[in-house]
Structure formats: structure tokens, C-alpha cells
ZAMARGU-4260 file (C-alpha; in steps of 0.2 Angstrom, whole numbers, plus 5000, padded with zeros to 4 digits):
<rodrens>
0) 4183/4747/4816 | 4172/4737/4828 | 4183/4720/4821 | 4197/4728/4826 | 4194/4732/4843
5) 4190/4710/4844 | 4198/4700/4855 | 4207/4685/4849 | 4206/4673/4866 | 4195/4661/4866
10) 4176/4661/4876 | 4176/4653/4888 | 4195/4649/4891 | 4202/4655/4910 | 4219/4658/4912
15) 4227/4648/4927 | 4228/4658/4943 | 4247/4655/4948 | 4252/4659/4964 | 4265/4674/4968
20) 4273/4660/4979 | 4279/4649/4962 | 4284/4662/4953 | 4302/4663/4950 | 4311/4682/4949
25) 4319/4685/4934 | 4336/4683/4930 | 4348/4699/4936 | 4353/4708/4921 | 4373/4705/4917
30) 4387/4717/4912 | 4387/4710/4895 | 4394/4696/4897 | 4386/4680/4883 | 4383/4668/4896
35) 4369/4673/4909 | 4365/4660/4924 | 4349/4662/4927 | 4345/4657/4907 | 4355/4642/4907
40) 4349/4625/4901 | 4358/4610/4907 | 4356/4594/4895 | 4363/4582/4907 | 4352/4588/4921
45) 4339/4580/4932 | 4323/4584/4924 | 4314/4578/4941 | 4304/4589/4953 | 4317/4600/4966
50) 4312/4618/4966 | 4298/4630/4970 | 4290/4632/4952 | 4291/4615/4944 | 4278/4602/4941
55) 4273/4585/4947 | 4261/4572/4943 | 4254/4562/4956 | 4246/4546/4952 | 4231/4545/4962
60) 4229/4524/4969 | 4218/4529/4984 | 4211/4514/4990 | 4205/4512/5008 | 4194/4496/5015
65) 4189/4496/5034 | 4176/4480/5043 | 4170/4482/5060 | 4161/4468/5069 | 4155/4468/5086
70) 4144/4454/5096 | 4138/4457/5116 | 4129/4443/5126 | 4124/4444/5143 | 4111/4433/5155
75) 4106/4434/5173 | 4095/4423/5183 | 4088/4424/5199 | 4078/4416/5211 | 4073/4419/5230
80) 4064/4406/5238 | 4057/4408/5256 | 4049/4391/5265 | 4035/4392/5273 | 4035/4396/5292
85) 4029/4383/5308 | 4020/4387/5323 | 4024/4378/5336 | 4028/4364/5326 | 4017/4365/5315
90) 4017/4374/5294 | 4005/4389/5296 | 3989/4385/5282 | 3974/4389/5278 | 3961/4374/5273
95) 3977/4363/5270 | 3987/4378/5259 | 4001/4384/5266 | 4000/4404/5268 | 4021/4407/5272
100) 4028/4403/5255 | 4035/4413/5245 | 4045/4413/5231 | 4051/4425/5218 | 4061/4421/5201
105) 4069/4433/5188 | 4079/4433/5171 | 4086/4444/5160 | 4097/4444/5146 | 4105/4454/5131
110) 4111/4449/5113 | 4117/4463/5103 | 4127/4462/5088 | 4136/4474/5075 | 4144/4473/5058
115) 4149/4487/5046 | 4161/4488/5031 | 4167/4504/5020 | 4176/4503/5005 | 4182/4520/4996
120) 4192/4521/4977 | 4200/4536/4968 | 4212/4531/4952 | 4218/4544/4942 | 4231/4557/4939
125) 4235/4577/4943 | 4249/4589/4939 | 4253/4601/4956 | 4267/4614/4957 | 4278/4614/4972
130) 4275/4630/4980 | 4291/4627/4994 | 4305/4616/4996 | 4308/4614/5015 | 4326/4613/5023
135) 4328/4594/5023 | 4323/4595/5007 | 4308/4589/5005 | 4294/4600/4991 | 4278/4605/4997
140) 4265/4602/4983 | 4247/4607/4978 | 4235/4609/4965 | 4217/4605/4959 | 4210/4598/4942
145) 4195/4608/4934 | 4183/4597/4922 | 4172/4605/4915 | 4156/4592/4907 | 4142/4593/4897
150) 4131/4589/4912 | 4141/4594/4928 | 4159/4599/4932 | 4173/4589/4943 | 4187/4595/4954
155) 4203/4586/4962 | 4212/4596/4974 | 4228/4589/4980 | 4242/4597/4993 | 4254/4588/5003
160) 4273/4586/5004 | 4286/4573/4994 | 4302/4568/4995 | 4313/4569/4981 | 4320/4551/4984
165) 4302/4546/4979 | 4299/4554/4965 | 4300/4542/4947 | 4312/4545/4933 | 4296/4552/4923
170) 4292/4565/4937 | 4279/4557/4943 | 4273/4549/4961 | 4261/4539/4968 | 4247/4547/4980
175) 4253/4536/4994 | 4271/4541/4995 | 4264/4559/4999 | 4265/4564/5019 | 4250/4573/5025
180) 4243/4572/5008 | 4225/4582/5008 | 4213/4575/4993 | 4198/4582/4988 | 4186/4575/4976
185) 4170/4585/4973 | 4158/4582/4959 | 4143/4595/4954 | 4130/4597/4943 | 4115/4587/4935
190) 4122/4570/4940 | 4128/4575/4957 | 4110/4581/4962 | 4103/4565/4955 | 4113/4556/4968
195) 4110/4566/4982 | 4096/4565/4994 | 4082/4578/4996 | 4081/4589/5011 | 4063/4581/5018
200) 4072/4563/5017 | 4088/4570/5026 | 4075/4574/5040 | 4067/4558/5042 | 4083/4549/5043
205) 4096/4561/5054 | 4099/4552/5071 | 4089/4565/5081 | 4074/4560/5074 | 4063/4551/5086
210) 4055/4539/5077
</rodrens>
């Protein structure tokens, strides 16, 4: 009795969450009629991404490099000399020295320099579902990539809209031919803690400290 009241699905195993905006309605029932529309299947058809519902793989080839330099150099120099005064013809002194002289001197000068280079790398693939085709025709896509691992997990989100033009004869498209393409990487779990640095050293190193 207890074995039949058993489920068959796997532990463990979620089913995708699917939004009500990709699901299409289902076919109108006909008056009997053999042939129904909305069933149809058209072997010479375009098997390409065009409607909300359908799937396609974007080829991730981020690949961003930026390189900053700066240099600044300033001097200043400056120098006042005041002779020394006569009295009635004569250079005021005192036991020979002269008492009226005076003379000032400054410099200054400034030598800065900056340099700073960023590199960033994301190869890879992910399926997305267009969720709305626009009135140009253009499909807005988006979707995310679970990976679940021994030691941690992964996730790629994606969203972002294509244009059909673009899109390859396999349904597939590269992440750089996606307008306001949004991409998230986000890794968690043991290997991601490893790599990431403790509160107290956060601290120390924030740009308010002090010190």
C-alpha cells in the first residue's frame, strides 16, 4: 500500500519554471474538419527563432580589455631679491655687513602618474526563450543556466533583444549581436568563498579608511 502511494519523479529534479508570457494558447477546437491550423507542421519551414515560445542559443564570446594611462608634471620657481638700501650715498652696514638685503627663493613641483588595465572573458553557451516579438520585429530573449556542482553551483542569466536577420541557420547567435544584452555570471559555494575576501580585510582596504 505504502509503495503505491510512491512517486515515480526523480529527487532532486525541479521542473523549469515557465513563464505565462511564453506560453502559447491552444489551438481553437474545429467543427470537425481533418485539418486544424494551429497543429500544423510545415516541413519546408524556417526552423529559426520568430515567435514568443521558441528557443535560442546564444553563444557567449564576451570579451572586453580597457588601459588607462595618465602622467601630470608641474614646477614653479620663484625668487625675490631686494638690494640693499644707501644713506646718503652710502649702503647701510653694520661692522662691514650689509643690514638691507634681502632675498627670498621658492620651488615647487608635482610628478604624478597613473596606469591601469582590466581585462574580462566569458565563452560559453545558453538556450533563452523569447518571451515577446516587438513590432519591427525584433524578439525579446532571456533565460538563465543552473549548474549544480559537487562543490558549489553556477548561474548565467541572459535577456536582451535580437534581430532575426542575425540569427544562424542552426538558431544560434553570438552574445555580441544582442542589443541591451544584460549578462550575469554568478558563481557560489566552496570555491567561490575561497576566492573571496573576509570582512576584517574588506575593512582595512575600503577607500575611507584612513590609513
Amino acid at each position: 500500500m505504502l509503495g503505491a502511494c510512491a512517486t515515480t519523479g526523480s529527487p532532486g529534479v525541479s521542473t523549469p519554471q515557465v513563464s505565462d508570457s511564453v506560453r502559447r494558447a491552444p489551438p481553437a477546437a474545429t467543427a470537425g474538419a481533418i485539418y486544424n491550423a494551429g497543429t500544423g507542421f510545415a516541413l519546408f519551414e524556417d526552423p529559426k527563432a520568430r515567435v514568443e515560445g521558441d528557443l535560442l542559443t546564444v553563444l557567449l564570446v564576451e570579451k572586453t580589455q580597457a588601459q588607462k594611462k595618465a602622467s601630470t608634471s608641474t614646477s614653479k620657481d620663484t625668487s625675490i631679491e631686494i638690494a640693499n638700501p644707501t644713506l646718503f650715498g652710502r649702503p647701510l652696514s653694520r661692522d662691514g655687513t650689509p643690514i638691507g638685503e634681502i632675498g627670498v627663493s621658492g620651488s615647487r613641483g608635482f610628478d604624478g602618474k597613473g596606469d591601469t588595465s582590466q581585462s574580462n572573458q566569458l565563452t560559453g553557451s545558453i538556450t533563452v526563450t523569447v518571451v515577446e516579438r516587438l513590432p519591427n520585429g525584433n524578439l525579446v530573449v532571456a533565460g538563465e543556466k543552473n549548474v549544480e556542482l559537487n562543490q558549489g553551483s553556477e548561474r548565467v542569466r541572459l535577456s536582451g533583444i535580437v534581430r532575426p536577420v542575425d540569427v544562424r541557420p542552426d538558431n544560434s547567435i553570438t552574445s555580441d549581436r544582442v542589443a541591451d544584452a544584460h549578462i550575469e555570471y554568478v558563481g557560489r559555494g566552496a570555491l567561490a568563498d575561497a576566492n573571496a575576501q573576509g570582512w576584517l580585510s574588506r575593512f582595512f582596504t575600503s577607500p575611507w579608511f584612513p590609513f
